[in-house]
BAFILUM-950155 format. One line per field, with one value per atom (N, C-alpha, C): residue in one letter; atom name; x, y, z. Coordinates in steps of 0.1 Angstrom, whole numbers, always signed. Each point is the difference from the previous one (the first is absolute). Layout:
N
residuo <- [a  ...]
atomo <- [CA  ...]
c1 <- [X  ...]
c2 <- [Y  ...]
c3 <- [Z  ...]
# end
This chain:
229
residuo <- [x  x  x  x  x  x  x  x  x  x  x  x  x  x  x  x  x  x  x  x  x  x  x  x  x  x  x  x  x  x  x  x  x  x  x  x  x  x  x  x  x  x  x  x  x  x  x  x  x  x  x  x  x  x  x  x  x  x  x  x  x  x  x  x  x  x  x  x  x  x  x  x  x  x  x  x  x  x  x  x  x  x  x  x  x  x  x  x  x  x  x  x  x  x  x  x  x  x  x  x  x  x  x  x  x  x  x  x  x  x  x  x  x  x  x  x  x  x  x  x  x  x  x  x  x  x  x  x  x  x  x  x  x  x  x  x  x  x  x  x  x  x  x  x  x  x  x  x  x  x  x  x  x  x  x  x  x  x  x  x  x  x  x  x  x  x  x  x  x  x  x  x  x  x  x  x  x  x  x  x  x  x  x  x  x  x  x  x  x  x  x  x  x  x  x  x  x  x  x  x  x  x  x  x  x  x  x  x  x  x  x  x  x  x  x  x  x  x  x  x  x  x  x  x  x  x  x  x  x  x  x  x  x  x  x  x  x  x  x  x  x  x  x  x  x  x  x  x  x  x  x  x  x  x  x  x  x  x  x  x  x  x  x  x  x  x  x  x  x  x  x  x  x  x  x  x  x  x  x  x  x  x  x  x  x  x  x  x  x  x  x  x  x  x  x  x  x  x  x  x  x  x  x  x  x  x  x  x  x  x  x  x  x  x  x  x  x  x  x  x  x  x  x  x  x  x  x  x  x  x  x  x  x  x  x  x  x  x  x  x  x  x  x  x  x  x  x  x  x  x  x  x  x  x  x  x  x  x  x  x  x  x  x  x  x  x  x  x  x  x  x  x  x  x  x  x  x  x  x  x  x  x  x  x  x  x  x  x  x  x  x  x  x  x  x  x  x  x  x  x  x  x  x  x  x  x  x  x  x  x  x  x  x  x  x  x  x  x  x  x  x  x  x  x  x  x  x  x  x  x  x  x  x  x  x  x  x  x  x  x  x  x  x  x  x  x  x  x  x  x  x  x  x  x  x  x  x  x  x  x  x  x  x  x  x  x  x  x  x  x  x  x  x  x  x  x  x  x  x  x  x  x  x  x  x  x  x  x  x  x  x  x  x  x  x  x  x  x  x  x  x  x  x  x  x  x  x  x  x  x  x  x  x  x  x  x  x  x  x  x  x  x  x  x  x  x  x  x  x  x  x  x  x  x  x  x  x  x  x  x  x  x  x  x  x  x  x  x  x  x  x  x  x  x  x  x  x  x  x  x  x  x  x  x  x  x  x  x  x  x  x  x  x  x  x  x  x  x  x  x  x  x  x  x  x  x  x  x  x  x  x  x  x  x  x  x  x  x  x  x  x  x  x  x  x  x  x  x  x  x  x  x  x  x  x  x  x  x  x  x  x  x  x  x  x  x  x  x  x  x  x  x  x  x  x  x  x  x  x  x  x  x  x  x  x  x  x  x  x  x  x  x  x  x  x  x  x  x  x  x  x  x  x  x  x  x  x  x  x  x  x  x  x  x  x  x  x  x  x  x  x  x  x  x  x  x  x]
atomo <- [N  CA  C  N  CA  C  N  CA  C  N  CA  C  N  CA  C  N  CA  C  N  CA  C  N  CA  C  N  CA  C  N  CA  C  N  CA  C  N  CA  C  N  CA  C  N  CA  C  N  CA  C  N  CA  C  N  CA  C  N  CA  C  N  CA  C  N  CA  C  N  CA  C  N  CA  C  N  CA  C  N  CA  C  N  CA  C  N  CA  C  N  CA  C  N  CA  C  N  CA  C  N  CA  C  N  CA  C  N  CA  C  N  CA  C  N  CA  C  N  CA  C  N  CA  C  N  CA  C  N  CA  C  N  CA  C  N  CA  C  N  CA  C  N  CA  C  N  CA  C  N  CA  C  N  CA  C  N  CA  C  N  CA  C  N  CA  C  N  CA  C  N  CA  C  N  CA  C  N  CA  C  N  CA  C  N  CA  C  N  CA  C  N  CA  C  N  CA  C  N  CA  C  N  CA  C  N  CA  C  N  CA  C  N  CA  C  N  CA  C  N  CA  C  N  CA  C  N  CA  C  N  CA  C  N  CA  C  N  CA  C  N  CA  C  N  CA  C  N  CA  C  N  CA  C  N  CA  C  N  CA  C  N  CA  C  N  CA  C  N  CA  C  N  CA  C  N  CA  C  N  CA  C  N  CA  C  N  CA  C  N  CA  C  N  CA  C  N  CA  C  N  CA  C  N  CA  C  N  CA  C  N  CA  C  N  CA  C  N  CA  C  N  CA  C  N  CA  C  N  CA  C  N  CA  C  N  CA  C  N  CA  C  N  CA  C  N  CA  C  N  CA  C  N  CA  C  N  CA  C  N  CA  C  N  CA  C  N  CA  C  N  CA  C  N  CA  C  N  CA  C  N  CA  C  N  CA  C  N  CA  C  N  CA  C  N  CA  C  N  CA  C  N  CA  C  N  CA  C  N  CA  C  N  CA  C  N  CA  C  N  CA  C  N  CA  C  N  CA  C  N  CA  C  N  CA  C  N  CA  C  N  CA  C  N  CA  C  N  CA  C  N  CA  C  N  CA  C  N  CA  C  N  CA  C  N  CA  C  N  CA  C  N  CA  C  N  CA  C  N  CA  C  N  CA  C  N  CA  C  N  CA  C  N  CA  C  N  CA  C  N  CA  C  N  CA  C  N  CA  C  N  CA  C  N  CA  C  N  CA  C  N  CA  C  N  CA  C  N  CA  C  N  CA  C  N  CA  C  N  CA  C  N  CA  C  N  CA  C  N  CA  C  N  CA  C  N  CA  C  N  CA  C  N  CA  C  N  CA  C  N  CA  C  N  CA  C  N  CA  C  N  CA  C  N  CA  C  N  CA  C  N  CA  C  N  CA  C  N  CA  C  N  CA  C  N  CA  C  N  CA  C  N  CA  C  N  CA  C  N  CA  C  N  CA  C  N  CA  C  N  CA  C  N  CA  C  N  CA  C  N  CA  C  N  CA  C  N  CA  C  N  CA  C  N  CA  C  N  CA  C  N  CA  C  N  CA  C  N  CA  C  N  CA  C  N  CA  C  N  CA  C  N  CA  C  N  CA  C  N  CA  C  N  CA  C  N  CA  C  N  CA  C  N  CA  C  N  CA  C  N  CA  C  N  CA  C  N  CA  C  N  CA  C  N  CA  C  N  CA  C  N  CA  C  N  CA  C  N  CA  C  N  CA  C  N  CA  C  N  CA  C  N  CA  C  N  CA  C  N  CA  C  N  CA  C  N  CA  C  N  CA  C  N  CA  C  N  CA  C  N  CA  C  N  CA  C  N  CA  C  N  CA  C  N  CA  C  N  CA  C]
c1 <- [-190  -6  -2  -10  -3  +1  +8  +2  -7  -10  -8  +6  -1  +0  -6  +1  -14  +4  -4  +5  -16  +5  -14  +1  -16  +1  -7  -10  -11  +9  +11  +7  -5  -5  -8  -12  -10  -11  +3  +9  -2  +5  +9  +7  -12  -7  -16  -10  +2  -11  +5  +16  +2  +2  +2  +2  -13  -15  -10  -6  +4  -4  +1  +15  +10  -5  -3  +1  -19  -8  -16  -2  +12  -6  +4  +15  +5  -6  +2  -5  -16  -12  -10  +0  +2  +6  +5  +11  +4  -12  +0  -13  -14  -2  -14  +2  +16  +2  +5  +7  -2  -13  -7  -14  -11  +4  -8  +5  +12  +0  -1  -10  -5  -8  -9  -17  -6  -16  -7  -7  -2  -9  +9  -11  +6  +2  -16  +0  +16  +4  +11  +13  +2  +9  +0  -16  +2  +0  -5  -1  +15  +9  +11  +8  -3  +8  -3  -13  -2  +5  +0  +6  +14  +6  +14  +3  -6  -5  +1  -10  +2  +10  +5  +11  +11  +5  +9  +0  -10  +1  +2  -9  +5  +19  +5  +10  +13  -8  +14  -5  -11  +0  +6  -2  +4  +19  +4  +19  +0  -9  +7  -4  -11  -1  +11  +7  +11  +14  +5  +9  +2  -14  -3  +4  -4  +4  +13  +7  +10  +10  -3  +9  +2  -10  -4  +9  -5  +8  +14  +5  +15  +8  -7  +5  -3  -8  +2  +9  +2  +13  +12  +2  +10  +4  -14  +4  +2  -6  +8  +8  +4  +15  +9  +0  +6  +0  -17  +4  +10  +2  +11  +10  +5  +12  +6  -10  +10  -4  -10  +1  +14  +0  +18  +10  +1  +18  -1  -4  -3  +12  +10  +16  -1  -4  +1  -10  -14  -10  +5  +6  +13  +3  +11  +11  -11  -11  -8  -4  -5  -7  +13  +12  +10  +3  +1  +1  -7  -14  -13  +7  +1  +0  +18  +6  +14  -2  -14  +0  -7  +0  -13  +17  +7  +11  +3  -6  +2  +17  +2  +17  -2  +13  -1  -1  -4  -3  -17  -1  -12  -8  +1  -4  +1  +13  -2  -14  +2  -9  -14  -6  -15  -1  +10  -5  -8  +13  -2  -15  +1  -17  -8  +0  -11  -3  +12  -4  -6  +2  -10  -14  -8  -12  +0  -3  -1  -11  -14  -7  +7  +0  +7  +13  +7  +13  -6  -7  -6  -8  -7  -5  +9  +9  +12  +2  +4  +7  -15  -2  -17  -2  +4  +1  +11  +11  +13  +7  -1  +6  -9  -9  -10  -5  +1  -13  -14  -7  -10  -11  -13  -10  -8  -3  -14  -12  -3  -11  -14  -10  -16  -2  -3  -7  -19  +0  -18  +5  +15  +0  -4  +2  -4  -15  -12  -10  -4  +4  -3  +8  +14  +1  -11  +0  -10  -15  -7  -11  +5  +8  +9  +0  +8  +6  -15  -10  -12  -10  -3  -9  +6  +13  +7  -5  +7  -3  -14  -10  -14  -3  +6  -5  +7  +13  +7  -4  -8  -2  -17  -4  -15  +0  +12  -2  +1  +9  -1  -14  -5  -14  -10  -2  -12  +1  +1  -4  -8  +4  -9  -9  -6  -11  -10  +8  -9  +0  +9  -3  -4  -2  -6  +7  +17  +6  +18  +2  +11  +15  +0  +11  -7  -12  -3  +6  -3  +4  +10  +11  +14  +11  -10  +2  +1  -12  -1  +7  -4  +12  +13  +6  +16  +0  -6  +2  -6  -7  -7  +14  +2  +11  +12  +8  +14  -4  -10  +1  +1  -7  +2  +14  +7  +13  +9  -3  +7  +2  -13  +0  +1  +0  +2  +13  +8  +15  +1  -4  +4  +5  -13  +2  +5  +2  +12  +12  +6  +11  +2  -13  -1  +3  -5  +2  +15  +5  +13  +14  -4  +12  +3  -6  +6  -4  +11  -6  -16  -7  -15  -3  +1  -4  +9  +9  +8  -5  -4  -6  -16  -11  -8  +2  +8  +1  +1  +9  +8  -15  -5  -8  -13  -2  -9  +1  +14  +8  -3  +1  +0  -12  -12  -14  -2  +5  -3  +10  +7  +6  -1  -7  -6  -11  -11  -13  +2  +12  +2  +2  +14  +4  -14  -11  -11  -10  -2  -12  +10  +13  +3  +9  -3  +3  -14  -8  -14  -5  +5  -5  +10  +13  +5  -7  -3  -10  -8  -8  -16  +1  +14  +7  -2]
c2 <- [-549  -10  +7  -1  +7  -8  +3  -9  +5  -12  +6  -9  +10  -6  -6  -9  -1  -1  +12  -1  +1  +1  -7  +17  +4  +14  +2  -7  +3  -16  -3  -5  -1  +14  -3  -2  +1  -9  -14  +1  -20  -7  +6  -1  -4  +9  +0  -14  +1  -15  -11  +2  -14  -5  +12  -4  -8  +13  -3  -15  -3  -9  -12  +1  -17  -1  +12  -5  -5  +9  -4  -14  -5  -15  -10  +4  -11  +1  +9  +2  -8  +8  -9  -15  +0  -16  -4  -2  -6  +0  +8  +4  -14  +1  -7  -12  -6  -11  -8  +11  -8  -1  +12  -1  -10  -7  -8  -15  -3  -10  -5  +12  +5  -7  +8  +2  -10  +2  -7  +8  +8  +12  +12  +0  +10  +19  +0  +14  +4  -9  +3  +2  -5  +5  +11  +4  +12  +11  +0  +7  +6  -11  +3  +4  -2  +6  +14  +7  +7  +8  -2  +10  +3  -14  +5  +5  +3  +13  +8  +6  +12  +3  -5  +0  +6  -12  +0  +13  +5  +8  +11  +6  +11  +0  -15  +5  +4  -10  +0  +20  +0  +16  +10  -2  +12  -2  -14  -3  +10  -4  +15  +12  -2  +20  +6  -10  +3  +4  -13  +0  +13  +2  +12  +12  +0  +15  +1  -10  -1  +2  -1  -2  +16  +10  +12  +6  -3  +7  +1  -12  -3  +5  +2  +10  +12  +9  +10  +6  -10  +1  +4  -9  -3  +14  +5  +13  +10  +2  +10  -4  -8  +2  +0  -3  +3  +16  +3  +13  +12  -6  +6  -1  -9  -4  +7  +6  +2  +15  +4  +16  +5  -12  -1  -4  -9  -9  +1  +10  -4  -6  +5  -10  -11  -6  -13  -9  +5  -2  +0  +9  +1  -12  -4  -11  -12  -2  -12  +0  +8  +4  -10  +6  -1  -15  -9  -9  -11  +4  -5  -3  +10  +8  -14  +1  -5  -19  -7  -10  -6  +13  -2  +3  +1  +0  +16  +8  +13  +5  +8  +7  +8  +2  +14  +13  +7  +6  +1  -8  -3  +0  -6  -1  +16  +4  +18  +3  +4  +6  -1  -18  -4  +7  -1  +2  +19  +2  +17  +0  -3  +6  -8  -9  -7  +10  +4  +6  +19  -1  +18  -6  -12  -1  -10  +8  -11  -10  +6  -15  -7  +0  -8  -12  +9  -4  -13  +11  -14  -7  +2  -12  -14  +5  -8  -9  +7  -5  -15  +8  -10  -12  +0  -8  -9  +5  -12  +5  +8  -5  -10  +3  -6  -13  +2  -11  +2  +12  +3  +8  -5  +3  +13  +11  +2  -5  -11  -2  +4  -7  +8  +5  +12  +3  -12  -1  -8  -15  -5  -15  -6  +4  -4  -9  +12  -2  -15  +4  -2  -15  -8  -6  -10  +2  -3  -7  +11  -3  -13  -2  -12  -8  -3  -9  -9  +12  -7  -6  +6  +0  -21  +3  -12  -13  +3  -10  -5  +8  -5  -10  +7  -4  -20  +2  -11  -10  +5  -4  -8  +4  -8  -10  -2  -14  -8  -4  -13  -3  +11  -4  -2  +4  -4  -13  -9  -17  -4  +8  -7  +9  +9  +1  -9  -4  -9  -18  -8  -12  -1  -16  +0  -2  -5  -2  +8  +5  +9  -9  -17  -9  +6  -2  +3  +14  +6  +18  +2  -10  +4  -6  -12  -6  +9  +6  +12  +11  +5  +12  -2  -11  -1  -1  -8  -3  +20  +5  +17  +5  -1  +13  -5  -12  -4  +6  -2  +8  +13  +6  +16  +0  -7  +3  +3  -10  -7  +15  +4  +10  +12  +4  +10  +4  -15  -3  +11  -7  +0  +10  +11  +15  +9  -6  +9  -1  -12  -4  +5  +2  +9  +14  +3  +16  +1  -8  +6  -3  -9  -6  -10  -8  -14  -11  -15  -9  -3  -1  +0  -17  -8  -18  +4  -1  +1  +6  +19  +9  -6  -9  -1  -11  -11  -11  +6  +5  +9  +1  +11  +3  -11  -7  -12  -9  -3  -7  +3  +14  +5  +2  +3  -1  -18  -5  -16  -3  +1  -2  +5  +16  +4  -8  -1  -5  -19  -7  -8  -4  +12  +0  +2  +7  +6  -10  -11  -14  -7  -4  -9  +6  +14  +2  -3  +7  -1  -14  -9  -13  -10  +5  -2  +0  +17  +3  -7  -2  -4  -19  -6  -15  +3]
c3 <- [+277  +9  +14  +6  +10  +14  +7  +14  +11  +4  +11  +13  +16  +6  +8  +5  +14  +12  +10  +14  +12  +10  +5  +7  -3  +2  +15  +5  +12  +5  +7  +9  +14  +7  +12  +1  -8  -6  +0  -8  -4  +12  +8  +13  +12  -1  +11  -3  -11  -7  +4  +1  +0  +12  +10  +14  +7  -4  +5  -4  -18  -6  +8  +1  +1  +18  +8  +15  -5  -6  -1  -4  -9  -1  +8  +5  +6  +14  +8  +15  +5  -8  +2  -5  -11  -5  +9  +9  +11  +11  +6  +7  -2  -10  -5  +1  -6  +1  +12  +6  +17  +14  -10  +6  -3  -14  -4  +2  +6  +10  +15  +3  +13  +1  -10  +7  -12  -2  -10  -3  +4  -5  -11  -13  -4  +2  +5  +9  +8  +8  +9  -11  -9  -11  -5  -3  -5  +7  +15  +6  +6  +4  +1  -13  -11  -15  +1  -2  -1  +15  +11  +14  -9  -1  -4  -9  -16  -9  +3  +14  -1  +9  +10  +8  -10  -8  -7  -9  -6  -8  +4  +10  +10  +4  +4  +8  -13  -11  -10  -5  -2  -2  +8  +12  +11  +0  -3  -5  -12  -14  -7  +1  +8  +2  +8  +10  +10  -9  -8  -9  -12  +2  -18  +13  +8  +11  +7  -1  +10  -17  -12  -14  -4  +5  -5  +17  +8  +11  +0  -5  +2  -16  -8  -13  +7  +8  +1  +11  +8  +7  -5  -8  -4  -12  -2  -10  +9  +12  +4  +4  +4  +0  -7  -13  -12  -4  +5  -4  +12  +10  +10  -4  +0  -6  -11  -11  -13  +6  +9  +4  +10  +5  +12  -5  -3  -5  -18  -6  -12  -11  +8  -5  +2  +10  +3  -11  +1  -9  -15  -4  -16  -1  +9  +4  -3  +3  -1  -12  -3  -17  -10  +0  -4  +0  +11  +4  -9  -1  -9  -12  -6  -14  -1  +6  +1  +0  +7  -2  -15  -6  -17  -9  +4  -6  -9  +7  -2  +0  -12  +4  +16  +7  +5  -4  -12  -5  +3  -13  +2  +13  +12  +11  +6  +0  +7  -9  -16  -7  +3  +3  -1  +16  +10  +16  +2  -9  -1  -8  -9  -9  +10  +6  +11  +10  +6  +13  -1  -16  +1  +4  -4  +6  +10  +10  +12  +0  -3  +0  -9  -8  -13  +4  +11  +10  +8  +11  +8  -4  -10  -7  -8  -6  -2  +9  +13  +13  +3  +1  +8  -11  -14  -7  +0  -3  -5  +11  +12  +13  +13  -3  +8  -5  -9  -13  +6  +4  +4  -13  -6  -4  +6  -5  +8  -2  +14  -4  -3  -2  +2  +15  -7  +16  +4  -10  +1  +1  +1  -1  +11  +12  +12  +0  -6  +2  -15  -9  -10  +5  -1  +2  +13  +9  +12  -8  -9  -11  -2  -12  -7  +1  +14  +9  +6  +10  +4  -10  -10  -7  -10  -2  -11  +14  +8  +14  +2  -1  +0  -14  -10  -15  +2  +4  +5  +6  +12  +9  -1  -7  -3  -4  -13  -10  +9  +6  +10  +5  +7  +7  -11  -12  -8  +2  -3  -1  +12  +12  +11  +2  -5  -9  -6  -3  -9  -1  +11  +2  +16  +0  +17  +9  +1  +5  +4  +9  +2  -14  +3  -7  -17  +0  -16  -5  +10  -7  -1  +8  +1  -14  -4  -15  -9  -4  -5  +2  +10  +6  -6  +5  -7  -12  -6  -13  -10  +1  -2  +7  +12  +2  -10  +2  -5  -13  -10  -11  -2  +11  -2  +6  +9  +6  -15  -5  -10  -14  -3  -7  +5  +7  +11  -4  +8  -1  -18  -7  -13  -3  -2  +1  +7  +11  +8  -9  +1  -7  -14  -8  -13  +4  +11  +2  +7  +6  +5  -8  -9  -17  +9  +10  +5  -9  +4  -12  +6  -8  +2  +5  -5  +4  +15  +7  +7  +10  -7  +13  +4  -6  +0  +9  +1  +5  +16  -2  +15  +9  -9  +8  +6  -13  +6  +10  +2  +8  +15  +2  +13  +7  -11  +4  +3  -8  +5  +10  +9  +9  +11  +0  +11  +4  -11  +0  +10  -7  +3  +15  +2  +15  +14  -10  +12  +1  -11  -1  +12  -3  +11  +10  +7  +13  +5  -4  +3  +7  -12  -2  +16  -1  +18  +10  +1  +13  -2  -14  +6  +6  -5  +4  +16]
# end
């Protein structure tokens, strides 16, 4: 019988989608719907959805191009300095290896033996170290950029559905009918599949997320709706 497993392989992918996704629907969705207890025009809705589109998309892009650079900077810090360390105190560095190997329930035997065959290769060593002392990955060097792509690009894709409907009726209250009722579904499925991709309970993670687009959306019709009192 053959046992297959399933682990989620492209993590900072699905990670980018969902950031860009969940801020693209819920942000302008708020946005539209406190704009469309403003005004009566629908031009003014979309015109302000669409500023805040690209606003939004740029700034959530330029957060992971920052994140994806400051993730790769601070792993390579951190390797050189690992690689100082086992070139200076390389006893001390033993003593930690050892330590590792001692919380997996390794003998003392065992532990001298695996530290010794580790430390003939030093990358091999500091690589170790950078892993189960650090809990540090190397990351992509291209995540930076590539993330940034992702993140902007999912945010726009997000960021539209709300505004189609006022497109297409004559009043800011009509589109916002629509609008909510169009986004809560994609929230809703959106939700779904995330929750499919991350092994969460799915009805639960789907709600979660619909919840919070309708509550934002909600909080920005009646602040709106204050001021304009």
């Amino acid at each position: 019988m053959t046992h297959e497993e399933n682990h989620l392989t492209n993590s900072d992918f699905i990670t980018d989608v969902v950031i860009g996704m969940s801020d693209g629907l819920t942000v302008p969705f708020a946005l539209a719907a406190g704009v469309s207890s403003a005004v009566s025009n629908n031009d003014i809705v979309i015109t302000a959805g669409i500023a805040e589109m690209i606003a939004g998309a740029i700034a959530m892009g330029l957060g992971g191009y920052l994140a994806g650079k400051t993730e790769v900077e601070h792993y390579h810090s951190e390797l050189k300095r690992e690689w100082d360390e086992v070139e200076r105190v390389p006893e001390r560095e033993k003593q930690e290896v050892k330590e590792i190997f001692q919380e997996y329930g390794f003998s003392e035997e065992s532990q001298t033996m695996l530290v010794e065959e580790l430390a003939k290769d030093k990358q091999k060593w500091v690589d170790f170290m950078m892993k189960f002392e650090l809990g540090l990955e190397k990351p992509n060097e291209n995540r930076a950029s590539r993330s940034a792509l992702t993140i902007g690009t999912s945010y726009l894709v997000g960021g539209i559905i709300p505004l189609i409907p006022y497109f297409m009726t004559d009043t800011p209250l009509e589109g916002l009918k629509i609008s909510a009722i169009v986004t809560l579904l994609c929230l809703f499925t959106f939700g779904y599949f995330k929750s499919k991709a991350t092994g969460q309970p799915l009805f639960m993670g789907a709600l979660k997320v619909t919840m919070i687009g309708a509550a934002a959306a909600s909080a920005a019709f009646m602040v709106a709706k204050l001021f304009e009192a």
